[in-house]
N, C-alpha and C positions, 0 to 999 in steps of 0.2 A: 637658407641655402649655403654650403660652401663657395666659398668666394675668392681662396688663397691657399695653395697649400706649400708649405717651406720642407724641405727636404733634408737633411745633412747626416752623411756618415751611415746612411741607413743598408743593410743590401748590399747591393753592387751599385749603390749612386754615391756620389761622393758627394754635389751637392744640387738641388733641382727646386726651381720655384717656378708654380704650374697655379694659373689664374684662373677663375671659372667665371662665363658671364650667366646670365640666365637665360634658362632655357633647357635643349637637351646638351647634354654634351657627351660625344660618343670618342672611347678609346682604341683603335686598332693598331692591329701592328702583327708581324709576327710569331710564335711560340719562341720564348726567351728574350724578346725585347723589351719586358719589363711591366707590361700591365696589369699583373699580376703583382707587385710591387707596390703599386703607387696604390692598389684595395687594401693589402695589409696592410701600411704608413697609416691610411685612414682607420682603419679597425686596430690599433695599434695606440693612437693619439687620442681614441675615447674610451680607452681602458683595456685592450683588449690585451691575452695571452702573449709573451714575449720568452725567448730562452738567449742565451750568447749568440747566434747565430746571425741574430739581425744587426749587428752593429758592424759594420763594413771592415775586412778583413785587414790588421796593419792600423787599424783605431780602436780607443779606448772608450770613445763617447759618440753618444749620436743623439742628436734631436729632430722632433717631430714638431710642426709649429701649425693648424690649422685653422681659419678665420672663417667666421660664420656671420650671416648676417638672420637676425633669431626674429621668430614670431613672435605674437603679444604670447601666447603661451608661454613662449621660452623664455621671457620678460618677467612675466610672474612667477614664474619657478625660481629664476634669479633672485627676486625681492624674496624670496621664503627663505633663501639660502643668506641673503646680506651680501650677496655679490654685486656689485656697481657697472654697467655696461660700459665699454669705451666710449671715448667724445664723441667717434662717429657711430654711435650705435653697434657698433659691432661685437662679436664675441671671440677669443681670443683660447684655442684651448691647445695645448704644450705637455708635451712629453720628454723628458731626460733620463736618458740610458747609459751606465757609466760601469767599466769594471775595474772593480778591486778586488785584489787579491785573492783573485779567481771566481770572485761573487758576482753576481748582476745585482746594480741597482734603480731602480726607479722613482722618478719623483712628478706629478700629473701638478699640473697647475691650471687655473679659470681663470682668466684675467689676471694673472699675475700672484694668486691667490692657492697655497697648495691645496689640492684634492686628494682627499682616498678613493679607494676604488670602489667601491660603494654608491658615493656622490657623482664619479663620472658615470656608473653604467646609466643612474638615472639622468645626467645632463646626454645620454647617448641616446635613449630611447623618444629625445623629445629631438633628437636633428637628424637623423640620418636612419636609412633602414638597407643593409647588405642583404643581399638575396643571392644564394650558393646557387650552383647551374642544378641542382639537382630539385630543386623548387619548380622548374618547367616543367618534372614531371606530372606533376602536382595538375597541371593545368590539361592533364587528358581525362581528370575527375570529373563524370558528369555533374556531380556534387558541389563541385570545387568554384566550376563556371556558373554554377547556379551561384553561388556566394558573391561571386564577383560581381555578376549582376545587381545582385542588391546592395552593395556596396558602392557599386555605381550611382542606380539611384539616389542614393543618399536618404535622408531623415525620412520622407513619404513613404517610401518604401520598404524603410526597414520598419518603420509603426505597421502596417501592414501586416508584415513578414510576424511580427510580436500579436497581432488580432488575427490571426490565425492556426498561429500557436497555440493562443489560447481556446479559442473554438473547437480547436484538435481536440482539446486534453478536456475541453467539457464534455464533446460527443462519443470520446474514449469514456468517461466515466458514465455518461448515458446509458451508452452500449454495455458498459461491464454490468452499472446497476440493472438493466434489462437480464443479463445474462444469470446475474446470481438469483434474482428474481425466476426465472425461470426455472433453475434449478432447484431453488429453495421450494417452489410449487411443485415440483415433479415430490422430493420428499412431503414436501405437506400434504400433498394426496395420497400419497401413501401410508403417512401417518391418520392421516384421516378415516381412510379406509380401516385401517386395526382399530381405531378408538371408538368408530361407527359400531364395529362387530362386538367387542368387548362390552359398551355402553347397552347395548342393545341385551347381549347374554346377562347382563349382571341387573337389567331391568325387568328382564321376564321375571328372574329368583326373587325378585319385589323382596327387598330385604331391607330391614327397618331395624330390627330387633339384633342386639348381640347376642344374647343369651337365650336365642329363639334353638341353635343345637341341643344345648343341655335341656331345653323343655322338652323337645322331641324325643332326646333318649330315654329322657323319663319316662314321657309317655307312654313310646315300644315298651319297655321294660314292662309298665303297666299291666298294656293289651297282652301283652305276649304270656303270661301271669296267671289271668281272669282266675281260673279253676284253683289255683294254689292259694291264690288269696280270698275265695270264698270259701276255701276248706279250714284257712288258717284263723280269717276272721267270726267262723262258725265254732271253731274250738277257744277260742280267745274268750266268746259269746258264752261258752257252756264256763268256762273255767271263772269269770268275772261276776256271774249272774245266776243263769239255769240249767244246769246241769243235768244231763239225762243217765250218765253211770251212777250208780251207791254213793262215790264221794261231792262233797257239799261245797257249795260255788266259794265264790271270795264274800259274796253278801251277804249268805249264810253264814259263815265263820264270823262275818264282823255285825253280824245282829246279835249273835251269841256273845259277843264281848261285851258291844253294848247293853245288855241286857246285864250282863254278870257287874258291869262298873255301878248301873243302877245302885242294884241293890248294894252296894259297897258303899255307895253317897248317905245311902241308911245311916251309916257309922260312922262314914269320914267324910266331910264335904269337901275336902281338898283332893277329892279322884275328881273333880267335877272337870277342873280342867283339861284330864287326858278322857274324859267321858267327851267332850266337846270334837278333841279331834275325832275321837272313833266316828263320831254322827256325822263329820265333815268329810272324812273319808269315805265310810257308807254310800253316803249320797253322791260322790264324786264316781265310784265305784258302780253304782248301779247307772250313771247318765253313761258312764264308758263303756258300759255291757251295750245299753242302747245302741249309741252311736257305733258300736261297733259292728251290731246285730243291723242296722240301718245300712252302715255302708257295703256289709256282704249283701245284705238284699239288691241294694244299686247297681253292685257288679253286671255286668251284662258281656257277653264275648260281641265282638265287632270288629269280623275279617276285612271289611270295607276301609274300615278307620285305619286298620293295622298297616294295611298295604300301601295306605296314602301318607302314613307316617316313616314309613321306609324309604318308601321312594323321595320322601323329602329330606330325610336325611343322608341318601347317595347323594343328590343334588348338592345340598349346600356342602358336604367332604368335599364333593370335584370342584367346587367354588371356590373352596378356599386351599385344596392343592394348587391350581391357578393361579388366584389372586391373594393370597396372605395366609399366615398361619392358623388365624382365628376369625370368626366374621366380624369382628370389633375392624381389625384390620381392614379386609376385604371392601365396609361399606366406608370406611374412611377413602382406601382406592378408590374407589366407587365415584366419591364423589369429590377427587380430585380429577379422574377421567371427565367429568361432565365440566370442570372448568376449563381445561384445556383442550377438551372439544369446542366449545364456546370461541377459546381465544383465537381459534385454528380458523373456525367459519369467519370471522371477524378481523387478522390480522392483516399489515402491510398493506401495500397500495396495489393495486388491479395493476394485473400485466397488462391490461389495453392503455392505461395512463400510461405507465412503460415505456410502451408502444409510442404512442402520440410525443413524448418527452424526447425517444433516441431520435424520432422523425426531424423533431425541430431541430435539433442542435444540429443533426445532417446537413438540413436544409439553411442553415445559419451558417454551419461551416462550405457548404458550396457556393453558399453568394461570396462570402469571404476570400474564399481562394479565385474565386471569377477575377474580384476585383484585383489581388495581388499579380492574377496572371497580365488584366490589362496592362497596370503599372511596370510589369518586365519588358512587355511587350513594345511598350512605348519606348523604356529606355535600353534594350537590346538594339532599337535601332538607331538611336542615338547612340550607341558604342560601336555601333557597325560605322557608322560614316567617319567617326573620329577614328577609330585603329585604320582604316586605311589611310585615312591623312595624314597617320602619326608614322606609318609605315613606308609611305614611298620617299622621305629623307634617308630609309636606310636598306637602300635597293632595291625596293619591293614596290615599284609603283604600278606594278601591272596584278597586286595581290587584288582575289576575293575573297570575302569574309563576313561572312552569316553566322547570326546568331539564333538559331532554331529554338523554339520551344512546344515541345510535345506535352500531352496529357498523360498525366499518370495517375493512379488512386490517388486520394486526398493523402495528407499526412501534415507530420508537425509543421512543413517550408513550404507545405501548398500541393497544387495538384498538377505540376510542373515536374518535366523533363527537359533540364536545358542544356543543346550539345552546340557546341561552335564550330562550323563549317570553313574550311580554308582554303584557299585553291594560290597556290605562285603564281597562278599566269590565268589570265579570263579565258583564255581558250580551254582553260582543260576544263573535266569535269569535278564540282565543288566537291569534296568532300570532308568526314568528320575529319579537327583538327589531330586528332590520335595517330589517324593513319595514313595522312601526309604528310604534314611537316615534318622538313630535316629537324636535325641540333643546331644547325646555325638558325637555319629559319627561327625555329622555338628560341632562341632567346633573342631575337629581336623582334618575335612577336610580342616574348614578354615585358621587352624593354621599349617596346611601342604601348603594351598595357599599362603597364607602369606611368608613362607620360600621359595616357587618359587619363589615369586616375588623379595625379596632381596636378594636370590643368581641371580637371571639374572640383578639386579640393580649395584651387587657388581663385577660381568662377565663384566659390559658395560663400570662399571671405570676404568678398570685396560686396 
């Protein structure tokens, strides 16, 4: 707490030394009688902004001298820095302001010790806290008075306020996992649906074979034929073998050879070898007359067979306009559809699991926020009895002041709506603090909030 403040040359003070005991301590007076003066001196001597203007007009130097009496926090800070406290425990922080030759200069010191500015923001941030009038706004926040609340509380309730956050953010992702779930199912059924119809089309065509088109065209070609190729393999017949025109088959011509090589072996026995092919030829000749004479006889037409080979081959063309350019292709599709049909009936977790999952976490986050709302509730009315205590030393002894808390959807801070009701005078009717209090009022409400909060800071050390 400040405990001492030394003034000199500052402003319009020439020189002022102003003692603080503990407690509250309230400055009035005024517009221009200087209270305004003696906040900047403090905001001033822990590091703050400075131009020529602060140094009392007709002087060349001014000092700021503030004594503080520091917590164990402030005690260890000191040890990190190697700064020594004074004998009586106190702390000692000083500012000097001095111009030359048209410059301002400054020099900050801790106990006797120089500081840069750096090292006092952080010695500022551990003593003292300025709060601008424009900060009461602040306080129409139904947001804002929630905060305070829980700041009130203290450590129960902000663990709390943190177990509920987190319940939030599980039943948020319950719900989202639900959501995408659900929409990944609206797709999956729909996929489902085409892969069911495809799997199905491309089952009926029972398709097994790549090279089952090119048998089929052949076939056609075949059927479609019959009469051309029994006329072609009848003349093939007469031409290889028996011949019913004057000229003489292929058998005939090569039994006449044969026969002529014979009698040639008479003389020469070295015809015997091309005597061998002729008889190997011959024979080969009259088995192809056969089989050829055979397979015209087999011919048979069969409009049945033709029609069932057509129509199997529009089928598998529109199969594989479809599904692939070849049916090599097609049944590989084929039965890459059947595995991720499989995967399709089989994937991810049941939207009723889902279900049961966003339910709990709901239900986890409602008992959750129940509890943080009793713990406001407890301590909203303990900040009710203390701000009017804290408020009738500064004219307001006849104020009322409730601290409401409404329901609202769950969310990250709970399922709380909290507004603070205020009334000047017990006879009027209470209402939110927004829409009646003055500016004066508001910052002596604030500065009555302010003293709850460092008597229950100063209750929580001891």
């Amino acid at each position: 707490m400040l405990c001492l403040l030394r003034i000199e040359n500052f402003a319009l003070i020439d020189q002022l030394e102003l003692e603080f005991v503990r407690g509250l301590t309230v400055l009035t007076g005024e517009t221009g009688a200087g209270k305004s003066i003696i906040l900047d001196a403090i905001d001033i001597v822990l590091g703050g902004k400075v131009n020529h203007r602060v140094i009392r007009q007709g002087a060349k130097q001014a000092t700021i001298e503030a004594t503080f009496q520091v917590t164990a926090e402030v005690q260890k800070w000191l040890q990190e820095q190697e700064i020594d406290l004074l004998e009586d425990g106190s702390l000692v922080c000083s500012r000097e302001l001095s111009i030359a030759k048209e410059s301002l200069r400054s020099r900050s010191r801790i106990n006797g010790i120089l500081a840069n500015r750096q090292l006092m923001a952080q010695l500022r941030d551990r003593l003292v806290e300025i709060t601008a009038q424009g900060q009461t706004i602040q306080l129409m926040d139904s947001s804002i008075q929630r905060e305070l609340i829980d700041l009130y509380g203290g450590d129960s309730l902000l663990q709390q306020g943190k177990v509920v956050a987190s319940a939030y953010e599980t039943a948020q992702a319950a719900s989202k996992a639900l959501q995408k779930r659900r929409q990944s199912e609206q797709t999956r059924l729909q996929r489902l649906d085409l892969l069911q119809y495809q799997v199905k089309e491309l089952e009926s065509a029972n398709l097994s074979d790549p090279n089952e088109l090119e048998q089929l065209e052949q076939e056609r070609d075949r059927l479609s034929h019959i009469v051309d190729l029994q006329q072609l393999s009848y003349q093939a017949y007469q031409i290889l073998y028996q011949n019913d025109s004057e000229q003489p088959a292929v058998a005939d011509l090569l039994a006449r050879v044969e026969s002529i090589l014979i009698d040639m072996t008479k003389f020469d026995e070295g015809i015997e070898p091309i005597l061998d092919i002729i008889k190997t030829a011959l024979t080969e000749v009259i088995e192809a007359g056969n089989q050829i004479n055979a397979y015209g006889d087999g011919l048979e037409a069969d409009p049945e067979r033709l029609s069932e080979v057509e129509e199997r081959i529009v089928l598998l063309k529109r199969i594989c306009r479809k599904y692939g350019s070849n049916l090599d292709e097609v049944i590989s599709f084929y039965q890459k559809l059947q595995q991720e049909l499989q995967e399709l009936n089989d994937s991810g977790q049941s939207i009723e699991k889902l279900e049961q999952e966003e339910q709990i976490a709901k239900d986890i986050l409602h008992k959750t926020c129940q509890e943080l709302t009793q713990l406001r509730q407890q301590t909203a009315k303990k900040l009710e009895q203390q701000l009017v205590k804290e408020l009738k030393p500064l004219a307001m002894d006849k104020v009322v002041f409730a601290c409401q808390i409404d329901p609202c959807p769950p969310n990250a801070t709970g399922s709380d709506r909290v507004v603070f009701y205020f009334s000047p005078n017990a006879g009027e009717k209470i209402q939110p603090l927004a829409s009646t209090a003055s500016g004066g009022e508001m910052s002596r409400f604030l500065l009555a909030l302010k003293a709850c909060f460092l008597t229950q800071k100063i209750n929580r050390e001891r």
